[in-house]
C-alpha angles and dihedrals in degrees: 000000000000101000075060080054100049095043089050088051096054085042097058096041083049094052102026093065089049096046088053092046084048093051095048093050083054099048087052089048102053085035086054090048083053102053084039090053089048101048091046085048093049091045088047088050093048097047088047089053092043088048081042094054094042094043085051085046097043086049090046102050089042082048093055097040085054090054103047081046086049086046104039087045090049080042089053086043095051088054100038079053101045085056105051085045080054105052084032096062082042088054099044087041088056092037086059093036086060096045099050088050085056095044098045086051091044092053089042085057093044092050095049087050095052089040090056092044093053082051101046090044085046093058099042089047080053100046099047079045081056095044088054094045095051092040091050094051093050088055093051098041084051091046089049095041087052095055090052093059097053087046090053088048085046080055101048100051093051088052083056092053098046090049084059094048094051089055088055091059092250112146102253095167104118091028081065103046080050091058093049092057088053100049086046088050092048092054079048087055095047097052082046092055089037081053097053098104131148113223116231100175098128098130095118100046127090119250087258089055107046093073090062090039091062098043081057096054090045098056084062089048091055091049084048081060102050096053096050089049094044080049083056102053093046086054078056095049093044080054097048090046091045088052091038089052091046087058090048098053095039088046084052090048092053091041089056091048085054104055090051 
């Protein structure tokens, strides 16, 4: 029993020392995979944060090539806009330019058109107001020329009878200076009617004048007319004194008879 004990003894001192050998091989061991473990995990860290960086910087300088490209191609655009708005305004400036040269001569055409065609419509108003006026007056000159030669046959025929009276001894004289005033006023009358013109002299004057120019002439053509007409009435009243003056002197005569 003690020799088991002792054996057990020498066992245990044999294998102890090696078990805790072997366990502390194992401990620094496991302490050694740890620190490995950690090492590997901190360079791995550290070479993701170094790819991570570079990525970032790699990223960022892409990024920032990207956005002077992006800006040096919106700064290309500007300008390449800036241009086409400018030839563009140059083009639309000469465009209305253009347009407003047209439409100045357009509207110097169209005034002169319708210039000429006030003109033209003047001068034909104005000729058709000439055409009345010399038609009126021929009526009128015919009308008066007319009356004096009644009024010369009116003359003629109390010359006739005064020349009979006077071949019945009844006193004529006055009744025959009388006459002699009327056919003086008749010849008066004539040279009046011969007078009444219209004036159509309107060569010099501008078609917007020629309308007020022939109402001009015409109003010495109306005062051409009343003369002639106030001639003609003193023909009239001659005739009236010579006849008067024949009634006095027949109505003296049968007075005279009377008496006797």
């Amino acid at each position: 029993m003690k020799n088991k004990l002792l054996i057990l003894i020498v066992i245990s001192l044999i294998v102890l020392p090696s078990l805790t050998y072997a366990h502390s091989e194992t401990n620094t061991d496991s302490n050694l995979e740890v620190s490995d473990n950690n090492s590997v995990k901190v360079e791995k860290e550290t070479i993701g944060n170094e790819v991570e960086n570079n990525k970032r910087e790699t990223v960022k300088d892409r990024l920032e090539n990207r956005r002077e490209k992006v800006r040096e191609r919106v700064k290309d655009r500007r300008e390449g806009v800036r241009e086409r708005v400018k030839d563009k305004k140059e083009t639309i400036k000469d465009k209305i330019e253009n347009e407003k040269e047209t439409l100045k001569r357009e509207l110097e055409q169209k005034k002169e058109r319708i210039k000429d065609s006030v003109q033209k419509r003047r001068r034909e108003i104005a000729g058709r107001m000439t055409k009345r006026v010399n038609q009126f007056i021929q009526r009128i000159t015919e009308r008066f020329n007319a009356a004096t030669n009644r009024l010369d046959i009116l003359t003629e025929r109390i010359e006739s009878r005064i020349t009979k009276m006077e071949n019945k001894g009844i006193d004529v004289s006055e009744a025959k200076s009388l006459i002699v005033v009327a056919k003086n006023k008749i010849k008066v009358a004539r040279t009046s009617i011969s007078l009444i013109t219209f004036s159509e002299n309107t060569a010099s004057s501008t078609a917007s004048t020629t309308a007020s120019l022939i109402r001009g002439n015409f109003e010495t053509t109306r005062k051409q007319i009343k003369q002639a007409k106030n001639d003609l009435k003193a023909v009239r009243s001659a005739l009236v004194d010579v006849v008067k003056s024949l009634k006095l002197s027949y109505s003296k005569l049968r007075n005279s008879s009377n008496q006797k």
